[in-house]
C-alpha positions as CSV (number, residue, x, y, z in Angstrom):
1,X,106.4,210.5,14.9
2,X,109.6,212.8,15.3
3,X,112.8,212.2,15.2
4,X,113.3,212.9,18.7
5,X,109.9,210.3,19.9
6,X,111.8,207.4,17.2
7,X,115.2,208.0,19.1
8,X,113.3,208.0,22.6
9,X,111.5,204.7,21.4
10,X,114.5,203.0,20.2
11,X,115.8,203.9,23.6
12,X,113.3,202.4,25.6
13,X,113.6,199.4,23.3
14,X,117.0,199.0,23.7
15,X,116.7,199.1,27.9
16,X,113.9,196.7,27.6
17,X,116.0,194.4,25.9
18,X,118.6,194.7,28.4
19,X,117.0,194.5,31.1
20,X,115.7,190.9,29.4
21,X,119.1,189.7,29.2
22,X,119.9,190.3,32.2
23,X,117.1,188.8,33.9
24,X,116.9,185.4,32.3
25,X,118.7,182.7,32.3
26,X,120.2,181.7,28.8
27,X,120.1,178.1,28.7
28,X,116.1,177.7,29.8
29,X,114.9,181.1,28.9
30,X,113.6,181.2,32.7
31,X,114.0,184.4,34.8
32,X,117.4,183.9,36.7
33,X,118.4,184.6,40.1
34,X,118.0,188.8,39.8
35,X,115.2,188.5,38.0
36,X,113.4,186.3,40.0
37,X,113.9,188.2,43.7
38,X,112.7,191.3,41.9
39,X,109.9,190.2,40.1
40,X,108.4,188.2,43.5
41,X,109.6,191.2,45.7
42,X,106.5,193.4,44.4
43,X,104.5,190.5,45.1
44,X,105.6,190.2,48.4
45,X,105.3,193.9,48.9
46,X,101.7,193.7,48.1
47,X,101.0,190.5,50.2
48,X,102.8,192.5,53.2
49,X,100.4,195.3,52.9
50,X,97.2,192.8,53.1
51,X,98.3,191.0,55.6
52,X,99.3,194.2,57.9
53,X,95.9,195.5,57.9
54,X,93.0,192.6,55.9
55,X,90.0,194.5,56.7
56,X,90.9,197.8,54.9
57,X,93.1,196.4,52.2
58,X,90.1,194.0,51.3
59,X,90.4,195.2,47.1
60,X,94.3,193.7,47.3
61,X,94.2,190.9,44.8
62,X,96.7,189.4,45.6
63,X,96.7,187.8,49.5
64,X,99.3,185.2,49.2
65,X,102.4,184.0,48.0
66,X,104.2,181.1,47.8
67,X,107.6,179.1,46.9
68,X,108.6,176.2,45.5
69,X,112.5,175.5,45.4
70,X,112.9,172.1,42.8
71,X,116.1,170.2,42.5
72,X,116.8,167.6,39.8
73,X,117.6,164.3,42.0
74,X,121.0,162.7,41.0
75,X,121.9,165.6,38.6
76,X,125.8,165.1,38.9
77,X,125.5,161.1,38.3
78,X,123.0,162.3,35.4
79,X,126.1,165.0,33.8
80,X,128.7,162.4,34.8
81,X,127.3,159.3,32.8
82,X,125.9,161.0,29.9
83,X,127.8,164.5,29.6
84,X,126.5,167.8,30.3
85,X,124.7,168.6,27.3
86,X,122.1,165.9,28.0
87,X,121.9,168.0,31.7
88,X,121.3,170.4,29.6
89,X,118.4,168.8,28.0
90,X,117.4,167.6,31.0
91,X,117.0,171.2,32.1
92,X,114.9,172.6,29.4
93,X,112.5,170.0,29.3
94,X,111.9,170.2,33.4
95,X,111.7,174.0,32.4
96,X,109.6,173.4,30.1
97,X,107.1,171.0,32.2
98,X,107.5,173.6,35.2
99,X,106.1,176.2,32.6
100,X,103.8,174.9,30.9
101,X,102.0,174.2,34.7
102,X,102.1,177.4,36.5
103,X,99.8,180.4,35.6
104,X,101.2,183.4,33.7
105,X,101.3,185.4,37.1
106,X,103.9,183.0,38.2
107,X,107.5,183.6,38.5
108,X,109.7,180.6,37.3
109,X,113.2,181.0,37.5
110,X,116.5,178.9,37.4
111,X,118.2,179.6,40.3
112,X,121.6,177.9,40.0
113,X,122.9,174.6,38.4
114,X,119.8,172.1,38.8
115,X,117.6,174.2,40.8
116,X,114.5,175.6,39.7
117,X,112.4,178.4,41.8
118,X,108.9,179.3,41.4
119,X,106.5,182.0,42.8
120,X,103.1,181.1,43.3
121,X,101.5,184.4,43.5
122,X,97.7,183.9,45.0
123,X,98.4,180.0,46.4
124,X,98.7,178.8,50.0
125,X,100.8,176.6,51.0
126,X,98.6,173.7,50.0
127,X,97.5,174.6,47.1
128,X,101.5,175.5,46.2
129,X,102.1,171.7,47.5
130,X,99.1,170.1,44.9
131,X,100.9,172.1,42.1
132,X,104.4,171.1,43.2
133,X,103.4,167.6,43.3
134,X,101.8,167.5,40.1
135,X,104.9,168.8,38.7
136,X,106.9,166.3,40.2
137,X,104.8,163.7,38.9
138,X,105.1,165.0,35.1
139,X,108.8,165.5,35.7
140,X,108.8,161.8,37.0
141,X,107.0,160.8,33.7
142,X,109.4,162.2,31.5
143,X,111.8,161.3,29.2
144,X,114.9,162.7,27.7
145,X,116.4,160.5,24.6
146,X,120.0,161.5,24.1
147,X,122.1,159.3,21.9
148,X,120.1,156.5,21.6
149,X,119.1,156.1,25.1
150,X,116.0,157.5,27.5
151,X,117.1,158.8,30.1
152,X,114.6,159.0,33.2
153,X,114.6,161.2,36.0
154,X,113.1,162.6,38.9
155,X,113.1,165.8,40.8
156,X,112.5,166.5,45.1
157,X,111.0,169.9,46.4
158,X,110.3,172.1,48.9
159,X,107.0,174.8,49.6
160,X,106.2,177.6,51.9
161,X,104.1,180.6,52.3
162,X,104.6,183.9,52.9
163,X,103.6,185.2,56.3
164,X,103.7,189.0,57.9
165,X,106.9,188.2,59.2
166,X,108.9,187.5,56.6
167,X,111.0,189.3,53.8
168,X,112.1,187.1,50.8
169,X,115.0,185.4,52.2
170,X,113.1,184.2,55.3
171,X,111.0,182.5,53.3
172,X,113.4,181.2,50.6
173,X,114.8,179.4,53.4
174,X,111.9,177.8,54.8
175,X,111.0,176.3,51.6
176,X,115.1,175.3,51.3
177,X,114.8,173.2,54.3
178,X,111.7,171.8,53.1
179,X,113.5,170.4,50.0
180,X,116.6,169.7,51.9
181,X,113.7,167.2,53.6
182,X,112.7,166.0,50.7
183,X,116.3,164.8,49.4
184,X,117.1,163.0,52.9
185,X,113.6,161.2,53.1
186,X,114.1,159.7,49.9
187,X,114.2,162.1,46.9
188,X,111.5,162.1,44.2
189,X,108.8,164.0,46.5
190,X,107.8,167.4,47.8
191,X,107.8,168.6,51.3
192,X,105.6,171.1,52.9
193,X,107.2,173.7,55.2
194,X,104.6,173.2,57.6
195,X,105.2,169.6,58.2
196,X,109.3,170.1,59.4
């Protein structure tokens, strides 16, 4: 290797690295809010282009998309009684569960204070609801032990699909008002688009 190809590679290193940092979230190593819409954008590009026109884009691997918008329920009360670091804790674990349930192909992401996103590349909208719920019943399993005491928690969401129709934001807000749903029926539960 030259000199010139080691300074080029050290180049490319260093953009890689930035670009990292400035698509993740610090606290739960999860994409964050940049990272997320343009990491589910190309998957919504290639979605678009199956759905325009199936019977000649049949090789497309990738047919549908969808989103699950999760909200820790009681978040505030949960900073408020025992401080924000066991939030924080909170947080990583719930990252952690979210994770450790999706595929690799899916795009998790924090996408401000409690709330966590995720891209379901390849799922309907039922099959993004069985994996939602799931999720919500590991998160409503858990347990966070911070100073001596568990704390236990639950978490509401919201799912939609991608249709023709729609760019990003069209359908971040269906699955918004899904979870919005969710938190005035009762919390602790995940609402399909599709039933509103």
């Amino acid at each position: 290797m030259t000199e010139e190809q080691k300074k080029i590679k050290e180049l490319e290193d260093e953009v890689s690295r930035l670009k990292e940092l400035a698509y993740k979230d610090e606290l739960t190593d999860l994409y964050n809010r940049h990272g997320f819409k343009d990491e589910s954008e190309k998957f919504i590009d290639e979605v678009k282009g199956y759905l325009e026109n199936p019977s000649r884009r049949e090789n497309f691997l990738i047919k549908s998309l969808s989103l699950g918008i999760f909200d820790i329920d009681n978040f505030k009360k949960i900073n408020d009684t025992y401080g924000h670091q066991a939030g924080d804790a909170i947080l990583k674990l719930v990252s952690k569960i979210i994770k450790e349930r999706v595929r690799g192909i899916d795009i998790v992401a924090r996408w401000g204070g409690e709330e966590i996103i995720v891209g379901l590349v390849g799922s309907d909208e039922n099959n993004a609801y069985e994996i939602a719920d799931d999720i919500r019943k590991k998160i409503e399993e858990a347990t966070v032990n911070w100073e001596g005491e568990a704390i236990k928690f639950t978490m509401s969401g919201g799912v939609a699909s991608f249709t023709e129709a729609e760019d990003f934001d069209s359908l971040f807000k269906k699955s918004d008002k899904a979870l919005y749903k969710a938190k005035q029926t009762g919390k602790n539960k995940i609402v399909k688009a599709s039933d509103l």
